[in-house]
C-alpha positions as CSV (number, residue, x, y, z in Angstrom):
1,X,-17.5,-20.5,-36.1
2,X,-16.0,-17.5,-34.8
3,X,-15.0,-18.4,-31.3
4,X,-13.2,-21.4,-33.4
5,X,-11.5,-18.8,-35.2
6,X,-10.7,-16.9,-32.1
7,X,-9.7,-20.1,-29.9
8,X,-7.5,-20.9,-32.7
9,X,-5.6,-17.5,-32.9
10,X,-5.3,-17.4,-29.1
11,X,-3.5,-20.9,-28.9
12,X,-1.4,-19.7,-31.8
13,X,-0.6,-16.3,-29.1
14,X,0.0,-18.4,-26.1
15,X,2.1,-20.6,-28.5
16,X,4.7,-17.3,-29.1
17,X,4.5,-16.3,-25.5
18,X,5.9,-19.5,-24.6
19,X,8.7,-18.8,-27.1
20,X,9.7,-16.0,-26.3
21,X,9.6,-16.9,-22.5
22,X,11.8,-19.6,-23.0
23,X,14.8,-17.4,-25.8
24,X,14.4,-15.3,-22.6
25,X,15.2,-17.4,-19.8
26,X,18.1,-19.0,-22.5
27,X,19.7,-15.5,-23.1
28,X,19.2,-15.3,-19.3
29,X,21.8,-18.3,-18.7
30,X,23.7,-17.2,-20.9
31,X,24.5,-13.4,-19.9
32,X,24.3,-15.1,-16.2
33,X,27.5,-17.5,-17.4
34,X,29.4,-14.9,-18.6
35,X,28.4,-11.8,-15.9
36,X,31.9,-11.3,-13.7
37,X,29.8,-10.2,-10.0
38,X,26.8,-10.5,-8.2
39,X,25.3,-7.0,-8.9
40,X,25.9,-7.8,-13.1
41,X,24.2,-11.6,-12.5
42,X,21.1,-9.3,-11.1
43,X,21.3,-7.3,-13.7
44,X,20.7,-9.9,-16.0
45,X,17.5,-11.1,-13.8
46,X,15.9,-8.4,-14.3
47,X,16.3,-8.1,-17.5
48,X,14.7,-11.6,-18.1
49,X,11.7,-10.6,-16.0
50,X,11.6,-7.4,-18.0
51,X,11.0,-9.4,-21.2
52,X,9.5,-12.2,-19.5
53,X,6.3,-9.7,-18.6
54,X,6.9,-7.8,-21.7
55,X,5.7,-11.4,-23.3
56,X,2.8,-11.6,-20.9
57,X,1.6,-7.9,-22.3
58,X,2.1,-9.1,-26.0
59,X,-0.1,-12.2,-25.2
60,X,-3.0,-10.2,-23.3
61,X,-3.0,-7.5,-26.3
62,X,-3.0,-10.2,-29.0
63,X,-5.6,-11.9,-27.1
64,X,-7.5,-8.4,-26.7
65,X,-7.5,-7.8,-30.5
66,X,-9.0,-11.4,-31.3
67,X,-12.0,-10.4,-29.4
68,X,-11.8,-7.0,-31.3
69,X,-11.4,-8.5,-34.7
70,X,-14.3,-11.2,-33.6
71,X,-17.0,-8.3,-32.3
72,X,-16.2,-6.0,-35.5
73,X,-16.7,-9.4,-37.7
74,X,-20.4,-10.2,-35.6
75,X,-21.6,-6.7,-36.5
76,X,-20.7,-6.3,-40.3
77,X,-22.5,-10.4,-40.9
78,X,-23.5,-10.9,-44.0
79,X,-25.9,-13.9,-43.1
80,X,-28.4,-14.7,-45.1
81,X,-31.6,-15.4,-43.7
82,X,-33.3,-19.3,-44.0
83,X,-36.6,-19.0,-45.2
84,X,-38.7,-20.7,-47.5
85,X,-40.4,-18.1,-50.0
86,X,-43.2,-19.4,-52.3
87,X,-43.2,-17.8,-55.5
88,X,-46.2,-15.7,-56.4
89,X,-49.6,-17.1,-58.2
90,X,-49.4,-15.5,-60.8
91,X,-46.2,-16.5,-61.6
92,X,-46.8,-20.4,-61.1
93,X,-49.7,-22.4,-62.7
94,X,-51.1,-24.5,-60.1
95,X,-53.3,-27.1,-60.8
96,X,-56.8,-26.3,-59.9
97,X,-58.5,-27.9,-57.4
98,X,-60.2,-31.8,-58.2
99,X,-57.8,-31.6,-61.4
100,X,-55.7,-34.5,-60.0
101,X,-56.8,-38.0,-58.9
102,X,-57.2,-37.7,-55.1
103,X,-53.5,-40.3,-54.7
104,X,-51.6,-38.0,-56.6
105,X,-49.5,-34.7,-55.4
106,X,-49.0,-32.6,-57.0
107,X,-44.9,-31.6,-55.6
């Protein structure tokens, strides 16, 4: 269930890096329409690589703190354990022994 959870919140991650890729490469085109010389269109470049891998960073740290959230959420569990516990004898009356027909059960 938890690497579900963690899948899940790293799609949603990938899902805003994307984004914000693409508002940068569109901010990108449009500084690069309006820039008057060469040295101000590579100005802009770099500036769309800049937040380009700035995205990147955001993804790998959102991606680094699912795994945190997911190994602090393993240790503090809360599970239950399955097993079957049979109440005491004293506190049940059992049918003694040769007290039902040899067919019958008595659960």
């Amino acid at each position: 269930m938890q690497g579900t959870k963690e899948k899940m919140k790293d799609m949603g991650s990938t899902t805003k890096e994307k984004l914000r890729e693409f508002s940068a490469k569109t901010e990108e085109k449009a500084e690069k329409a309006t820039a008057r010389n060469k040295e101000e269109k590579d100005m802009v470049k770099e500036n769309a690589k800049a937040k380009e891998a700035q995205a990147k960073a955001q993804l790998h740290q959102e991606k680094a703190d699912h795994r945190a959230d997911s190994a602090a959420g393993h240790r503090g569990s809360t599970r239950v354990p399955l097993t079957h516990h049979r109440p005491a004898a004293g506190n049940v009356n059992y049918p003694a022994s040769g007290d039902l027909p040899a067919g019958e059960k008595y659960f």
